[in-house]
Biopython code that builds the backbone (N, CA, C, O; Angstrom):
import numpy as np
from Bio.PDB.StructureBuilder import StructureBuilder

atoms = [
    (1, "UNK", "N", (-18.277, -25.747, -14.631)),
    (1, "UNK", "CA", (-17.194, -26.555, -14.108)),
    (1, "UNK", "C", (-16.747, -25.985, -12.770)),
    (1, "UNK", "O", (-16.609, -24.761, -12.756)),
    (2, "UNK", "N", (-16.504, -26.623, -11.682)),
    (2, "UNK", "CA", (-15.798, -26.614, -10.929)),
    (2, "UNK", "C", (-14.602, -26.483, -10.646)),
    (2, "UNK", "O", (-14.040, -26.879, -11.668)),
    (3, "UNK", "N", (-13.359, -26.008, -9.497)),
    (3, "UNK", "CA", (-12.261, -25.854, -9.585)),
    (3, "UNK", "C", (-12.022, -27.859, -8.905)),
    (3, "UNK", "O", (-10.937, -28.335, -9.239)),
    (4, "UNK", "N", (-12.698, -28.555, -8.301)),
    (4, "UNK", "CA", (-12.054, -29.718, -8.255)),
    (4, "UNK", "C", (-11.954, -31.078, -9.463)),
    (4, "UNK", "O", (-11.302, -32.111, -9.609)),
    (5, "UNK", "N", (-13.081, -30.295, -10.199)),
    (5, "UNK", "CA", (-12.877, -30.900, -11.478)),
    (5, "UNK", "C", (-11.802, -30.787, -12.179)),
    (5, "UNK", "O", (-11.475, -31.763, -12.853)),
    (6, "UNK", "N", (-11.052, -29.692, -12.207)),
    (6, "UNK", "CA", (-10.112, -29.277, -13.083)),
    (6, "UNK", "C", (-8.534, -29.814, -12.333)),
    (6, "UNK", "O", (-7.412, -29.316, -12.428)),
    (7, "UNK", "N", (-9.032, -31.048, -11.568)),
    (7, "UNK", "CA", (-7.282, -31.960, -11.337)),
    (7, "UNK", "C", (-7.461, -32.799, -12.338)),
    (7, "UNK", "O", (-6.431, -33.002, -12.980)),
    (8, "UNK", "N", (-8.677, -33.521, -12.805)),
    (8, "UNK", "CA", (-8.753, -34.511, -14.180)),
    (8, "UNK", "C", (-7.606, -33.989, -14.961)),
    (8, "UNK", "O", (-6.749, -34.789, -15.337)),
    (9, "UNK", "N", (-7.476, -32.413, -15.313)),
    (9, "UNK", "CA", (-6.697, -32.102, -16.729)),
    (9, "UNK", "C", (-5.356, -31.105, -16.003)),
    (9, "UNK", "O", (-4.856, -30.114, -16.535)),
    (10, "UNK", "N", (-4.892, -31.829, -14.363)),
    (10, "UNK", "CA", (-3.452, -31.348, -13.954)),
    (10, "UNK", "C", (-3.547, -30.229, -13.071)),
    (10, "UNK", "O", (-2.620, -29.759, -12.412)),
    (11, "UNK", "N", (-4.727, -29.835, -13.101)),
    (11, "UNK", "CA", (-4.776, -28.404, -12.276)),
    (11, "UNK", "C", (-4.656, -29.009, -10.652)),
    (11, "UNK", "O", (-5.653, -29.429, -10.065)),
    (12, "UNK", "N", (-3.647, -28.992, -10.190)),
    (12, "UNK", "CA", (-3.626, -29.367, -8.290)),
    (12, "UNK", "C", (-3.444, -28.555, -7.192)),
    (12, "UNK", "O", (-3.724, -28.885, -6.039)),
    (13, "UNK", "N", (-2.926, -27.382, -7.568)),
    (13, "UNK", "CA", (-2.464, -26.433, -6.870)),
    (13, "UNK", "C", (-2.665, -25.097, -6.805)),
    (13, "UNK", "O", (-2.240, -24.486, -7.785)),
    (14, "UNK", "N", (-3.240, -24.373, -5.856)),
    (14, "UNK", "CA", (-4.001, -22.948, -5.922)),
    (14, "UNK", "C", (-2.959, -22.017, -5.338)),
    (14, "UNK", "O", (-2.281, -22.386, -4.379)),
    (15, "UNK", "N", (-2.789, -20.659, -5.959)),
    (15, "UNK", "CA", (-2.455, -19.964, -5.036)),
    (15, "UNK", "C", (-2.866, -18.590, -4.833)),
    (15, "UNK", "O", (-3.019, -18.048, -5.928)),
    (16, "UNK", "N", (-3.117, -17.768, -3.803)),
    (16, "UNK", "CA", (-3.428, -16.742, -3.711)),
    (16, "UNK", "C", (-3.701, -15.623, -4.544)),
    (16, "UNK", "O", (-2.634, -15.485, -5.142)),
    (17, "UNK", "N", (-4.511, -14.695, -4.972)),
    (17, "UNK", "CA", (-4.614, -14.055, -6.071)),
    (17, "UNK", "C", (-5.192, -12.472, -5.359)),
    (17, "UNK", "O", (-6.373, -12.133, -5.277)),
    (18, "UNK", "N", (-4.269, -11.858, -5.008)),
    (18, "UNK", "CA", (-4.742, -10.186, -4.285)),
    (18, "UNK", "C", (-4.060, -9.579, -4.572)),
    (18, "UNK", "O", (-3.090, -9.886, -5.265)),
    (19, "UNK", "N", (-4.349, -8.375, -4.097)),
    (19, "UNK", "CA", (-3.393, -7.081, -4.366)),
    (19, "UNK", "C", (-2.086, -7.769, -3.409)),
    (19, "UNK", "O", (-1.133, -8.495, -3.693)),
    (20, "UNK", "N", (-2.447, -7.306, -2.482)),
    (20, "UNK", "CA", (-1.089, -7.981, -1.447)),
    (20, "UNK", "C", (-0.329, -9.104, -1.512)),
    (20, "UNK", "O", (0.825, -9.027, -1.090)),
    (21, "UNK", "N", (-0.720, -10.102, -1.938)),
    (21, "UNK", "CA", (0.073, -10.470, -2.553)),
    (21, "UNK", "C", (0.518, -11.173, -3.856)),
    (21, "UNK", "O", (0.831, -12.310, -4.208)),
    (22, "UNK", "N", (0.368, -9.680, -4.515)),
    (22, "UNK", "CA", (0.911, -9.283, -6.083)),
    (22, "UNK", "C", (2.425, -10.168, -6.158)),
    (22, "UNK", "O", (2.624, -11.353, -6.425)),
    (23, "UNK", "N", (3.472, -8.955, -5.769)),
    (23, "UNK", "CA", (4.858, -9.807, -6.160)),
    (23, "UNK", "C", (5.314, -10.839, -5.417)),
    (23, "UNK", "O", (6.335, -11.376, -5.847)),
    (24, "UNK", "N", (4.670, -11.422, -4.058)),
    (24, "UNK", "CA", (5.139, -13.106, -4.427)),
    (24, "UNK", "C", (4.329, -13.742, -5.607)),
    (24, "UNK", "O", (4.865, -14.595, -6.314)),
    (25, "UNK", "N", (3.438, -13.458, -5.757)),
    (25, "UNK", "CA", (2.571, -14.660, -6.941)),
    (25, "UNK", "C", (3.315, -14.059, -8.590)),
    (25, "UNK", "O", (3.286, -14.926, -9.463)),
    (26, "UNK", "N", (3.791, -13.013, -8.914)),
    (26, "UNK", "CA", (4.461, -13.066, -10.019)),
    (26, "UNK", "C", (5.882, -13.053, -9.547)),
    (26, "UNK", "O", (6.537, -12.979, -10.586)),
    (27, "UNK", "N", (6.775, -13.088, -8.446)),
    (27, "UNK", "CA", (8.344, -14.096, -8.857)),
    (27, "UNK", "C", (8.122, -15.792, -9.317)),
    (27, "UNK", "O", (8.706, -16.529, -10.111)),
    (28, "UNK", "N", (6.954, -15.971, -8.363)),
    (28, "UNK", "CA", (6.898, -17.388, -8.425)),
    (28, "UNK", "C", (6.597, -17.730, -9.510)),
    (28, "UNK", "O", (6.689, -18.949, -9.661)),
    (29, "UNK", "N", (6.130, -16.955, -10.720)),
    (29, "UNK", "CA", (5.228, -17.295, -11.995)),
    (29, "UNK", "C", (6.122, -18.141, -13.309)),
    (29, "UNK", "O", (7.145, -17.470, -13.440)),
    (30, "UNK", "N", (6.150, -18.878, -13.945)),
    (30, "UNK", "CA", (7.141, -18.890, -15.168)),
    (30, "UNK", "C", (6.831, -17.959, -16.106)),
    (30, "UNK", "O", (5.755, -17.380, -16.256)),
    (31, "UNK", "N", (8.224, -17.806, -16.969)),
    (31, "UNK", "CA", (7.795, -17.117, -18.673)),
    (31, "UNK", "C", (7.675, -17.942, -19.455)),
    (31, "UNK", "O", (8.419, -18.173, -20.409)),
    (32, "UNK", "N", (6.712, -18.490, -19.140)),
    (32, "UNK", "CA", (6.545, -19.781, -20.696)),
    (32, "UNK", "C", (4.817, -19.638, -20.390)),
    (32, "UNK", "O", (4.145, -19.296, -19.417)),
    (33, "UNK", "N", (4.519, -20.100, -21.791)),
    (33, "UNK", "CA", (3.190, -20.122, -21.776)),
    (33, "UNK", "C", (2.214, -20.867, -20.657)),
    (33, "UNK", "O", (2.718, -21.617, -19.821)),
    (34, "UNK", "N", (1.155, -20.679, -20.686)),
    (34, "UNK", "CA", (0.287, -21.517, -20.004)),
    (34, "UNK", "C", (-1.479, -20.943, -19.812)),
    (34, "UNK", "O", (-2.197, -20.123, -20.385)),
    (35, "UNK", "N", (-1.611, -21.830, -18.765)),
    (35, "UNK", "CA", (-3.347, -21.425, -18.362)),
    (35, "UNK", "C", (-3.555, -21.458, -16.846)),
    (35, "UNK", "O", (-3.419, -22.406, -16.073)),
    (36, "UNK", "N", (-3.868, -20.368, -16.640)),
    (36, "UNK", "CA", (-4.197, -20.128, -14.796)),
    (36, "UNK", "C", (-5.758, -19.880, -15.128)),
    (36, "UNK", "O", (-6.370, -19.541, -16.141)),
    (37, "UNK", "N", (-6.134, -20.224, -13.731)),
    (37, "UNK", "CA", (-7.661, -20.208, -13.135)),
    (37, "UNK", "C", (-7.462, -19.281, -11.868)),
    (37, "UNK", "O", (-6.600, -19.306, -10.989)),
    (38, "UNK", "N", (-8.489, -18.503, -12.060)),
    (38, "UNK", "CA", (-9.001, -17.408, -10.973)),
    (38, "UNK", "C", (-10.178, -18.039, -10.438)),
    (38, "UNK", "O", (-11.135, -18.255, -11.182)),
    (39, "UNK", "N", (-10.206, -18.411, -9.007)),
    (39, "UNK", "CA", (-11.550, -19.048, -8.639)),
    (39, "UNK", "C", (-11.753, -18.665, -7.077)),
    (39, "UNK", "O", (-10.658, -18.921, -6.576)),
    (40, "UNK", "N", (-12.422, -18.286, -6.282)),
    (40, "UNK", "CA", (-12.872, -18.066, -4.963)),
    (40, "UNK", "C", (-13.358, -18.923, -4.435)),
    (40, "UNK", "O", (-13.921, -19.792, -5.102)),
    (41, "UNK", "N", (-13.319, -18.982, -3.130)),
    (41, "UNK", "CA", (-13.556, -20.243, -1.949)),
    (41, "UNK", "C", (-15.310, -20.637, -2.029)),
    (41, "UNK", "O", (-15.830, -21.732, -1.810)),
    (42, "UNK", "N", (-15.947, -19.389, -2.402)),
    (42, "UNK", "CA", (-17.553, -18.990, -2.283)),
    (42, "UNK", "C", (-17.995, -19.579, -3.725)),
    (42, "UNK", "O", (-17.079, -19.869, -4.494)),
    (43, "UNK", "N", (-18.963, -19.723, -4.031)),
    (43, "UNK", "CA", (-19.962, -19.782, -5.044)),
    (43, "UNK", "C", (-20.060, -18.560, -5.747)),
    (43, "UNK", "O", (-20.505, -17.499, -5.309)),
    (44, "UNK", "N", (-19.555, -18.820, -7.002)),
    (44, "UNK", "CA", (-20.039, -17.283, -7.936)),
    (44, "UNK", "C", (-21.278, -17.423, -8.878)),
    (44, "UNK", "O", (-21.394, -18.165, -9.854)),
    (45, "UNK", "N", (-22.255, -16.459, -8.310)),
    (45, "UNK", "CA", (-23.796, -16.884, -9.607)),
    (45, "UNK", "C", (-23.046, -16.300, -10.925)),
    (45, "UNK", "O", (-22.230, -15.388, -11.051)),
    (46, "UNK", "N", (-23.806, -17.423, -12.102)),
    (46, "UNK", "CA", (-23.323, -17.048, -13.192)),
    (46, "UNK", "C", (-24.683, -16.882, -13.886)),
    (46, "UNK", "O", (-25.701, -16.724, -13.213)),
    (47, "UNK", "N", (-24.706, -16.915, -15.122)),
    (47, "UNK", "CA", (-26.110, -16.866, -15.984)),
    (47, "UNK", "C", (-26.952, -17.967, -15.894)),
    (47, "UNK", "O", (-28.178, -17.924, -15.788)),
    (48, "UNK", "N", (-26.069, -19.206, -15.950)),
    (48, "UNK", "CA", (-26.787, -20.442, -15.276)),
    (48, "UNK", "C", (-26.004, -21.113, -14.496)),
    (48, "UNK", "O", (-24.807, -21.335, -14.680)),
    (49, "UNK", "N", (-26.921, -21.579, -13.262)),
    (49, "UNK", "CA", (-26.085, -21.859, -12.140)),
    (49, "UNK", "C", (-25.500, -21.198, -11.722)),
    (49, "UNK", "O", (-25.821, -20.010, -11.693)),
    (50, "UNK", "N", (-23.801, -21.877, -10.942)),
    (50, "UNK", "CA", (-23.077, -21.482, -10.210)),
    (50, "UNK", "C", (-22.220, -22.034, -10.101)),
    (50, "UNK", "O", (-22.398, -23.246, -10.217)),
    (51, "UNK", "N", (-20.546, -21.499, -9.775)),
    (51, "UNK", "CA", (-19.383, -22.484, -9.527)),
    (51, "UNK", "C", (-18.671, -21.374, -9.094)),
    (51, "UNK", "O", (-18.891, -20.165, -9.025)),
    (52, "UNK", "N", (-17.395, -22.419, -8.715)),
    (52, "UNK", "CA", (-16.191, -21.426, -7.724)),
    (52, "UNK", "C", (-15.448, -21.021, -8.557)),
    (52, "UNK", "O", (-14.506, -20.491, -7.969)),
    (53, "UNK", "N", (-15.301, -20.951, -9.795)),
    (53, "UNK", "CA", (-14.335, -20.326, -11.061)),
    (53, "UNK", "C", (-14.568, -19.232, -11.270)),
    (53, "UNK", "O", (-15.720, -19.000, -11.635)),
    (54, "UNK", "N", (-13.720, -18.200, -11.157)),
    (54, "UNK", "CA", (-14.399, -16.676, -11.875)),
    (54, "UNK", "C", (-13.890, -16.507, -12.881)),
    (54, "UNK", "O", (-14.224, -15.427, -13.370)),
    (55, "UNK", "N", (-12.727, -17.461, -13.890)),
    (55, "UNK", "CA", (-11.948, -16.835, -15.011)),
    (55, "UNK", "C", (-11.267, -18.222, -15.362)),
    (55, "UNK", "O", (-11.189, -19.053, -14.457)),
    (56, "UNK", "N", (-10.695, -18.570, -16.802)),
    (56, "UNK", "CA", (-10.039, -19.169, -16.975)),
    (56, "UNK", "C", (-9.250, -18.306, -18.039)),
    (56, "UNK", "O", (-9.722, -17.309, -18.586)),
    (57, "UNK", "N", (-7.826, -18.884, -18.290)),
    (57, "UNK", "CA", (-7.157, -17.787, -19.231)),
    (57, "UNK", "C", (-6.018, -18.717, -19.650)),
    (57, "UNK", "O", (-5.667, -19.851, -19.324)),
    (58, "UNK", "N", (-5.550, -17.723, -20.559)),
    (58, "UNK", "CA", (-3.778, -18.649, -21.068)),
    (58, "UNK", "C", (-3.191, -17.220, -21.616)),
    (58, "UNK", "O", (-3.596, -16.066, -21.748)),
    (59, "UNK", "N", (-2.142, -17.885, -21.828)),
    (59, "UNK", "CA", (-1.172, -16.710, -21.920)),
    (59, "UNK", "C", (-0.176, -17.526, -22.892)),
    (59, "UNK", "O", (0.526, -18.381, -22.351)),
    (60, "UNK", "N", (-0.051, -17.321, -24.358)),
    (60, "UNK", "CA", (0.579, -17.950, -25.433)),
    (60, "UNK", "C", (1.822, -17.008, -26.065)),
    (60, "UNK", "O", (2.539, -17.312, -27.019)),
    (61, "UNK", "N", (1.865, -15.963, -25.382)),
    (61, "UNK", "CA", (2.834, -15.208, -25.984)),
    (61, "UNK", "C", (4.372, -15.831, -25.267)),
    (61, "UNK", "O", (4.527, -16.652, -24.363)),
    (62, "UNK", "N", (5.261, -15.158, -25.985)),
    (62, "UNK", "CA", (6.793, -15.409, -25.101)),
    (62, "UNK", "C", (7.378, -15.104, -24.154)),
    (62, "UNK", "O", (8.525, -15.324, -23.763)),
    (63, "UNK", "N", (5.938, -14.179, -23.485)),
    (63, "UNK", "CA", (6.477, -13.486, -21.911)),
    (63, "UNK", "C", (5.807, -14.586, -21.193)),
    (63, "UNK", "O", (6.578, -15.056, -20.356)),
    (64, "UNK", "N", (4.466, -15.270, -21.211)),
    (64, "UNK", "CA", (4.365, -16.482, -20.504)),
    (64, "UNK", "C", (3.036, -15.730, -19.604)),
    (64, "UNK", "O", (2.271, -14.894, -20.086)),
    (65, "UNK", "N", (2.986, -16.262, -18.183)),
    (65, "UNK", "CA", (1.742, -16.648, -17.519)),
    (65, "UNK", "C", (2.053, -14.943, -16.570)),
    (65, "UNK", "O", (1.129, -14.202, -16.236)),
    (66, "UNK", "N", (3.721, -14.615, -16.269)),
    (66, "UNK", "CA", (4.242, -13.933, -15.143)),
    (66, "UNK", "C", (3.731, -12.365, -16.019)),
    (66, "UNK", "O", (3.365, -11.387, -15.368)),
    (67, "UNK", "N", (3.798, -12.358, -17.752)),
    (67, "UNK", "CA", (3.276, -11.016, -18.189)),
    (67, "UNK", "C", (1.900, -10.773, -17.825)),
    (67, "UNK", "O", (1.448, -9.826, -17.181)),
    (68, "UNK", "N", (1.458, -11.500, -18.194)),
    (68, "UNK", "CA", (-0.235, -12.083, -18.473)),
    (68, "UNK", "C", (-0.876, -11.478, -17.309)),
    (68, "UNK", "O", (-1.658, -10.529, -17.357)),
    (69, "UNK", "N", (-0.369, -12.290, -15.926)),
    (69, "UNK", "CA", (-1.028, -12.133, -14.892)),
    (69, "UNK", "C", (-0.653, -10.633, -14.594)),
    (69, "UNK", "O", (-1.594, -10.046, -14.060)),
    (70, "UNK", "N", (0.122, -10.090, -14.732)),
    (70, "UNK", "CA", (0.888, -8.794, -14.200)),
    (70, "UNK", "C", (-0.494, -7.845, -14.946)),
    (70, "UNK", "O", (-1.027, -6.897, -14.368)),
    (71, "UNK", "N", (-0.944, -8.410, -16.487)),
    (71, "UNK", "CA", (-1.619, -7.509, -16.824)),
    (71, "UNK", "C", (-3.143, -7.591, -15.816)),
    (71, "UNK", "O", (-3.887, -6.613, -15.751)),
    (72, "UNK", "N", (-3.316, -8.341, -15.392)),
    (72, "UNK", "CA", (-4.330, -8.412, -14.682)),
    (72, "UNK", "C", (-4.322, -7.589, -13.401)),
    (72, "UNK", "O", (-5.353, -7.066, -12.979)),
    (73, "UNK", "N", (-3.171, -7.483, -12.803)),
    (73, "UNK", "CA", (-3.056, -7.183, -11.740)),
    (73, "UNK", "C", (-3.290, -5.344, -12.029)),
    (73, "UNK", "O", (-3.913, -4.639, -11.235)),
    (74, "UNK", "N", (-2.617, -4.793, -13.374)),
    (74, "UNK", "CA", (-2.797, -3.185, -13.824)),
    (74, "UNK", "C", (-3.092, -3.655, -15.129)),
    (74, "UNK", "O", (-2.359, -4.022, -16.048)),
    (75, "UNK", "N", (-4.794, -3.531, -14.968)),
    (75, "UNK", "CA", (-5.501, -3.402, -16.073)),
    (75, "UNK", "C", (-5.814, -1.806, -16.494)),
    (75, "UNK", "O", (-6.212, -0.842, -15.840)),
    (76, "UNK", "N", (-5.396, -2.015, -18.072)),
    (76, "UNK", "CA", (-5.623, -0.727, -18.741)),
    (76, "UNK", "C", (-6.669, -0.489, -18.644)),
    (76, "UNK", "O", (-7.361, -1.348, -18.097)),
    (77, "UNK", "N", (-7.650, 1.375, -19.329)),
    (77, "UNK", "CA", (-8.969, 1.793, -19.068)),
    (77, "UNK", "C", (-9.254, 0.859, -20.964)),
    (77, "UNK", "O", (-9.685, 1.666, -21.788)),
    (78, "UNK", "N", (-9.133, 0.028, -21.288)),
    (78, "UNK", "CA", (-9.622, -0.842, -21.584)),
    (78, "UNK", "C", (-10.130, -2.476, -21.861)),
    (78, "UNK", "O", (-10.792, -3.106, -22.685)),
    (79, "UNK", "N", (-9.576, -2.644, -20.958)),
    (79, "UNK", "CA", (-9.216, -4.084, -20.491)),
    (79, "UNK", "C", (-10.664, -4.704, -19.450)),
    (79, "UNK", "O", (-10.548, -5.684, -18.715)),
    (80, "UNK", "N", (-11.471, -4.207, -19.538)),
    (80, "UNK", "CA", (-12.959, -5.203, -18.874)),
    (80, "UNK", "C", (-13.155, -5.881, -17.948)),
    (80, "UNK", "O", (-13.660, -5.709, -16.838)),
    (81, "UNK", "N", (-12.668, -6.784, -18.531)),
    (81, "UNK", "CA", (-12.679, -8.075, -17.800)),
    (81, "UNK", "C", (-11.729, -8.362, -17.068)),
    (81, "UNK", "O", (-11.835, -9.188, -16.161)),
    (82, "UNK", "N", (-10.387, -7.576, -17.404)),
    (82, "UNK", "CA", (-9.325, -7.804, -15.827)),
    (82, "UNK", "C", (-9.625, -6.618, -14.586)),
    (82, "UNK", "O", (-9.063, -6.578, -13.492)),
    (83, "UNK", "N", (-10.625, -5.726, -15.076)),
    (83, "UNK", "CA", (-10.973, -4.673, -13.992)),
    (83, "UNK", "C", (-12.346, -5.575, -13.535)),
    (83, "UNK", "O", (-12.729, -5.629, -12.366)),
    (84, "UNK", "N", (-12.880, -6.128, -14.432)),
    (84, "UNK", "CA", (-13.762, -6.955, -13.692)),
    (84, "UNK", "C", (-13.360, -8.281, -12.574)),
    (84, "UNK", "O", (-14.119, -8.532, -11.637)),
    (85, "UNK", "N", (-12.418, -8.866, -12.745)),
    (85, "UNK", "CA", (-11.645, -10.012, -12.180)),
    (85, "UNK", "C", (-10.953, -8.851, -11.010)),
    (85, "UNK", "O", (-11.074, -9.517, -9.981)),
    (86, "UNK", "N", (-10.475, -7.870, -10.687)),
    (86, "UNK", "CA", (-10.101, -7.411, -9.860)),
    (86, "UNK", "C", (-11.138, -6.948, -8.888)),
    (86, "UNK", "O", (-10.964, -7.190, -7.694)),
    (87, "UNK", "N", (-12.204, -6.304, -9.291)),
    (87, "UNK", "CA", (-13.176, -5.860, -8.428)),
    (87, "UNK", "C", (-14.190, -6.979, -7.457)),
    (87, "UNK", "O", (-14.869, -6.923, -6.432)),
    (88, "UNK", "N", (-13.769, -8.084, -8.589)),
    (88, "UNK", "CA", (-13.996, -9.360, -7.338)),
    (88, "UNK", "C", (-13.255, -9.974, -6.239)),
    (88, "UNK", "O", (-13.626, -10.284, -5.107)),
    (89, "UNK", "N", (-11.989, -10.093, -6.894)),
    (89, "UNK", "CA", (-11.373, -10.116, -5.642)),
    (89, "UNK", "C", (-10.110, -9.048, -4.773)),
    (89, "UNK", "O", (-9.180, -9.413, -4.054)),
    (90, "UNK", "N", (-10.525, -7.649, -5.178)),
    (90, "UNK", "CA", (-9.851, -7.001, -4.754)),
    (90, "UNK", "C", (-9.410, -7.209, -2.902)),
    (90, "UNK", "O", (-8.344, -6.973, -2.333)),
    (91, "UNK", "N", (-10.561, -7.671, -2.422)),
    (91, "UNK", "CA", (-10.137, -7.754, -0.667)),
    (91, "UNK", "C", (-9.834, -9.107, -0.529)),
    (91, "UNK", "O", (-9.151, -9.430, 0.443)),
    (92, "UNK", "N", (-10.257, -10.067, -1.412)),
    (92, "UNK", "CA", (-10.180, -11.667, -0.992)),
    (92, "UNK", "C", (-9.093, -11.981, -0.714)),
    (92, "UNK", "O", (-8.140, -11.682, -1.433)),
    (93, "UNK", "N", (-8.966, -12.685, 0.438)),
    (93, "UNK", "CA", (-7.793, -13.709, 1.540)),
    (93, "UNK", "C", (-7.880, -15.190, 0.990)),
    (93, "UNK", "O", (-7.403, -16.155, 1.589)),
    (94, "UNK", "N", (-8.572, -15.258, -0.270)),
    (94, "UNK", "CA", (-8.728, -16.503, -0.708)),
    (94, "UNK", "C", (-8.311, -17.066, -2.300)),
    (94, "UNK", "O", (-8.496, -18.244, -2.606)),
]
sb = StructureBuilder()
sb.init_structure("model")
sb.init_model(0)
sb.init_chain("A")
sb.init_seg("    ")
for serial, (resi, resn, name, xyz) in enumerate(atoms, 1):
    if name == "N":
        sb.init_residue(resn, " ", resi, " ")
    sb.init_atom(name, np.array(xyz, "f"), 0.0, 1.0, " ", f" {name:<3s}", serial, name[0])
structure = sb.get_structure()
């Protein structure tokens, strides 16, 4: 899937995802549940094919999307896949 596919099911609006700028993208965040997409401007090879999505996620607990993402941003030494989602876009302007 694609990230322009994903306005069919409401997704319209992207925003920045870096170190720098960490705390505007979590004031702006709600505490209510939800589902964010991590996706880059470039083509990411996957196992088959390719698309601009690097992650899809949700966050169902009562801290919402603003905990969630925070954990992404300081992933524990066991957490994988948010040290993996960081090492991709640790420099990205996108």
């Amino acid at each position: 899937m694609r990230s322009t596919e994903l306005a069919e099911y409401g997704l319209r609006s992207w925003v920045t995802f870096n170190q720098a700028g960490e705390k505007a993208l979590l004031a702006a965040l709600p505490t209510r549940p939800g589902v964010y997409v991590m996706r880059c401007r470039r083509d990411y090879q996957r196992a088959v094919g390719s698309s601009d999505v690097l992650y899809v996620g949700s966050a169902t607990n009562a801290q919402g999307l603003k905990t969630r993402l925070r954990q992404s941003f300081h992933p524990r030494p066991t957490q994988r896949t948010n040290k993996r989602i960081m090492a991709l876009v640790a420099d990205c302007t996108d």
